[in-house]
N, C-alpha and C positions, 0 to 999 in steps of 0.2 A: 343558574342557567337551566330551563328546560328544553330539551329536545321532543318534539311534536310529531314528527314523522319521518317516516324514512323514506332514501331513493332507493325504486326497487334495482336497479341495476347492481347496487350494493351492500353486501350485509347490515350493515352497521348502520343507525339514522347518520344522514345528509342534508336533511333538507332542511327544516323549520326550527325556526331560532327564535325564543319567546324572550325579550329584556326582562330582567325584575324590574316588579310593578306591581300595583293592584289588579286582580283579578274585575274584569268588565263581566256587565249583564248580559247576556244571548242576545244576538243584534245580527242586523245586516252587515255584510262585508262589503267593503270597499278595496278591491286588487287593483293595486297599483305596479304595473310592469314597468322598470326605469332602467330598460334595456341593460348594459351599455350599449354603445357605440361597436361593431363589429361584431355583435352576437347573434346574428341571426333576427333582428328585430324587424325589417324589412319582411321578412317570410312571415312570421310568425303572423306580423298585423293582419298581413295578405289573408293567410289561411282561418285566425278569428273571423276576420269581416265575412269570405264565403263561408263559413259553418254558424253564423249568427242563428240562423231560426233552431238548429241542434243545439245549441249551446242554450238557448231562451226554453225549451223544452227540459234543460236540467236545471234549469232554476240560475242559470248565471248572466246576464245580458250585455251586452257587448255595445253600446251608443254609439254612433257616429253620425253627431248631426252636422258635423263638416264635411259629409260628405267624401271624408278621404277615410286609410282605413287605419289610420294612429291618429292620437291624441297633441298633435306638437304643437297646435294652435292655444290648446287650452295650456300645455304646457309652458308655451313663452310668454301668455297671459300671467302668469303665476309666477314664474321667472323675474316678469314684472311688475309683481306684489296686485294684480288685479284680481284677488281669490273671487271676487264678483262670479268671475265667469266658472268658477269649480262651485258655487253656490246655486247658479241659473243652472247648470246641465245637473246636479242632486236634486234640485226641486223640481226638475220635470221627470223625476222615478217616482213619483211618492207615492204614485200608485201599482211602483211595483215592487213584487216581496220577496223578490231573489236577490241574491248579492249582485252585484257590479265590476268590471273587467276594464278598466282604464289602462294600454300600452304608447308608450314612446320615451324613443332613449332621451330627447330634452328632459325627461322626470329625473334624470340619475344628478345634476346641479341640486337641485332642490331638496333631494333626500340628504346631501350632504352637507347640509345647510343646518344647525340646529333650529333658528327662528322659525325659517321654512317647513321644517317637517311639525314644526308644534303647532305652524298655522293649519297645518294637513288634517293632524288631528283633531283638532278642536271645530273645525270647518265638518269635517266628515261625523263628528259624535253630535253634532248641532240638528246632524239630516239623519240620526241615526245609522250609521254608519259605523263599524268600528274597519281600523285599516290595517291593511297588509301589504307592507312593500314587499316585491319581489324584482331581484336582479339576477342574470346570469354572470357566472366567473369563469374568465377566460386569462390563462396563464399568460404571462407578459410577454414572452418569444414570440406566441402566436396572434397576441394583440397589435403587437408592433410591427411582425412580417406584414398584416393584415393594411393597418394604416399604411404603410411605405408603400403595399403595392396599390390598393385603392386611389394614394396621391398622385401614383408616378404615370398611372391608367387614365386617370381624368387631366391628365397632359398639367396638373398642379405647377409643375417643378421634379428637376433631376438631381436633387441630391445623392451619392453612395449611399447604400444601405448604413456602410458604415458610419458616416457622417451622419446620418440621421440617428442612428441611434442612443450615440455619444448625447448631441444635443437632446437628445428625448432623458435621458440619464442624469445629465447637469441643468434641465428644467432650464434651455435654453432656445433661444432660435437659431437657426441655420446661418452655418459662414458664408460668403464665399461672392463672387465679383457678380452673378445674376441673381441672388436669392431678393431683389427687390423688383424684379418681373414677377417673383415667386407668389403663388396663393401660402398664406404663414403658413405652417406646420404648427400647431399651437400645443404645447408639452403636453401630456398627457397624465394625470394622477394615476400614477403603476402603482404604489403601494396600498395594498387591500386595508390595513388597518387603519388608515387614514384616510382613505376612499368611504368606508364606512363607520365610522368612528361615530358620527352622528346618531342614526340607526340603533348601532349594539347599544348607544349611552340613555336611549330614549326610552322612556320609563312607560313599560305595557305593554310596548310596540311589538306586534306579529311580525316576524320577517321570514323571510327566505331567501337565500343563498342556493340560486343551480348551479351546478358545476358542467360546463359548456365543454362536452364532448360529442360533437355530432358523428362522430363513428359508430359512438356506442347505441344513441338512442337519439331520435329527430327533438329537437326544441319544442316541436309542440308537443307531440306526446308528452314531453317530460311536462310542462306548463301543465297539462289535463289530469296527466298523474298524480302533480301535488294537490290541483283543485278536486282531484276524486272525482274525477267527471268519466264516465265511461262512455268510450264508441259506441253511436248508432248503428243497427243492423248493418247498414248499408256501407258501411264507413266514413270516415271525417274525407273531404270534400279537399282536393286538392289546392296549392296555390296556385295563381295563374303562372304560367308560365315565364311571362317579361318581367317576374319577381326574383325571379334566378338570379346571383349575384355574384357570378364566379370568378374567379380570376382568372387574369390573361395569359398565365403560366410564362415560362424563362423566356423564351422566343417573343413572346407578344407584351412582355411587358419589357424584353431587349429592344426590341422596335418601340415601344413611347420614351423608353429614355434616350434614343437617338434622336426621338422626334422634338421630342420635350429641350435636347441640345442645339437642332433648327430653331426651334422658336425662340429661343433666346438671343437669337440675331437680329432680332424684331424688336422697334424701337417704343416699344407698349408694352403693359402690362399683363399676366395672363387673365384677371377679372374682366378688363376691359376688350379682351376677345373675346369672352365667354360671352359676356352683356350682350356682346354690340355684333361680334364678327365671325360665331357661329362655328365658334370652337367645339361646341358640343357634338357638331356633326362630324368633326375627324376623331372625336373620342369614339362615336356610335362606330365609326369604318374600322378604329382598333378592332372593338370588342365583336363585329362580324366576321373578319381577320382571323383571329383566337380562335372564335366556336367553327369555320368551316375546313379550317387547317387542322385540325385537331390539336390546337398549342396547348387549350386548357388542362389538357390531360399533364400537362410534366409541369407542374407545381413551382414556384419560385420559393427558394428558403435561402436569406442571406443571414443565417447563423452560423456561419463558420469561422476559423481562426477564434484571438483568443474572447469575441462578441459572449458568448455563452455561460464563459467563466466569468464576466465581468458583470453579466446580467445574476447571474449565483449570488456572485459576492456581494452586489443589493440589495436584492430580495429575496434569498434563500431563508433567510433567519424567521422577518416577517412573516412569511407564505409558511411557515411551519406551525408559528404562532397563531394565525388568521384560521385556518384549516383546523387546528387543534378547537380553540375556542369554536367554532358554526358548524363543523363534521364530527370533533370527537375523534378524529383521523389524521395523519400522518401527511401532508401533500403529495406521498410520493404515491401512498394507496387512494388518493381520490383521481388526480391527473398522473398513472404510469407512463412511462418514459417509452414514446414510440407509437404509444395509441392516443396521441391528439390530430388534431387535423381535420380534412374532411373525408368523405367514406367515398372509396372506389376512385378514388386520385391518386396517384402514385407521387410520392413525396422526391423535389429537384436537388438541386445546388443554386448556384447563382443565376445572373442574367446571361443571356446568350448576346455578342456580340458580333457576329462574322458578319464578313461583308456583305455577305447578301442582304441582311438586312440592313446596313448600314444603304447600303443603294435607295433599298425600300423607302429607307423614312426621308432619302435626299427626292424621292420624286411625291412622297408626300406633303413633304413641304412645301416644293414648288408648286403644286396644284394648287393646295391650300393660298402662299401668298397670293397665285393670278387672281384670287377671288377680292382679295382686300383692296383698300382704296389706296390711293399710290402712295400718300404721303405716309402710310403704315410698312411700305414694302423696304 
């Protein structure tokens, strides 16, 4: 195992993780960002796309000829064994001689794939190209608070924290007499050494492992840093705004799971309101709610009781092992205990339920049903 470079937040190399393998010829790079899911990947894309012409000035270029500002199209193409379309978007570089910046969290299926990542390769060394995955690592507590409130926000389903966790734990789906209005909760791969098992076993392969603390230092930065890309005078160009992705903190995400308990009195599905009946729009009035009350401020954490010790007793051993092997480090010295989360939020307890909001979500719902057509009511 070589270690390649370091995060500067930390003494010790962090970052770059080189498989045994034969040593390749000086080539173009191919960065492959394969999120996951919950780490800032939304921002990141945001903030690539406006710094494009910065970034093409450092020799790195960032494509989007979808028009959007991640790759998930080309992603679920590929997903769908259609490398076709990762062949067309390489052959319209070829007359360029900087490396390449491919992001979206669909990439993190595919890395995990061994067939998949060997088509990566061989597809990327065909266009000259040698490749580099890179993923952000985001400790399971905070992966999972992340999912639960994310689901409970977009009015998904109101499982307990607890209850979802369990199930997240035994790679299960949710109990319970409505979880079949429910959008699934679909298990999650918690275990890092199996998460990337592919990867570390793949012979040559450039990697990198960031370690997903936005307290410490913003995603992108850290992304720029490993690419050794330095700030233009002027500085890196912000994301938009409507890229913010915050959560609805205790209060606002206690009002969707009241809400999310009206709706389940509704003889539909939650898909089929989202498609049809414009469920979207009482999730938008949540997250207006949130940000002009100031709810986002006090943080939702449903790790208490004995959740935490359960979640140890899983993955404590592995996450020693994972971290050992990609940091050379201790997990407790790359993710310290108290400094995860997000920067300048002040860390909760659980959901808030008092009656007021319980009122809240009964006159949300009534408004809500007036709108539906009867035989829905």
């Amino acid at each position: 195992m070589e270690l390649l470079l370091g995060d500067h937040a930390l003494r010790r190399p962090v970052a770059v993780f080189m498989s045994p393998g034969p040593l390749r010829p000086p080539e173009r790079t191919l960065h492959l960002h394969a999120g996951p899911h919950k780490t800032a990947s939304t921002y990141l894309q945001a903030r690539l796309h406006a710094n494009r012409a910065d970034l093409e000035r450092l020799g790195l270029r960032y494509p989007t000829p979808w028009r959007e500002h991640s790759h998930r199209h080309l992603a679920r193409d590929l997903q769908a064994g259609r490398f076709q379309a990762l062949e067309r978007l390489l052959g319209q570089q070829r007359r360029w001689s900087g490396d390449l910046l491919l992001s979206a969290e669909h990439f993190a299926p595919l890395i995990r794939d061994p067939q998949a990542l060997a088509r990566l390769l061989r597809h990327g060394a065909a266009q000259g190209f040698a490749l580099h995955v890179i993923s952000f690592v985001r400790p399971q507590a905070e992966l999972l608070n992340s999912f639960y409130a994310h689901g409970l926000g977009r009015l998904y389903g109101a499982p307990s924290f607890r209850a979802y966790v369990r199930a997240q734990l035994d790679g299960r789906r949710l109990r319970g007499p409505a979880r079949r209005r429910w959008i699934r909760h679909a298990p999650q791969l918690l275990d890092f050494e199996q998460r990337f098992a592919a990867p570390l076993a793949a012979e040559g392969l450039r990697q990198s492992y960031l370690p997903f603390r936005p307290r410490r230092q913003d995603p992108f930065a850290q992304l720029l840093d490993l690419l050794e890309l330095p700030p233009p005078v002027a500085g890196w160009r912000a994301a938009p705004a409507e890229q913010a992705n915050e959560q609805l903190g205790r209060r606002g995400l206690g009002l969707a799971y009241l809400l999310n308990g009206e709706l389940d009195r509704l003889p539909v599905r939650r898909n089929q309101l989202i498609a049809g009946h414009g469920l979207n729009r009482l999730v938008e009035q949540l997250r207006q709610l949130a940000r002009q009350r100031g709810w986002v401020a006090e943080r939702f954490d449903g790790w208490q009781g004995r959740l935490p010790a359960l979640l140890q007793q899983r993955f404590g051993a592995s996450n020693e092992r994972f971290s050992q092997r990609v940091w050379g480090q201790d997990w407790g010295e790359v993710f310290p205990p108290g400094q995860s989360g997000v920067a300048g939020v002040a860390a909760g307890q659980g959901l808030v339920l008092d009656q007021q909001l319980r009122d809240e979500a009964r006159e949300l719902f009534l408004a809500y049903r007036r709108r539906l057509p009867r035989h829905l009511r």
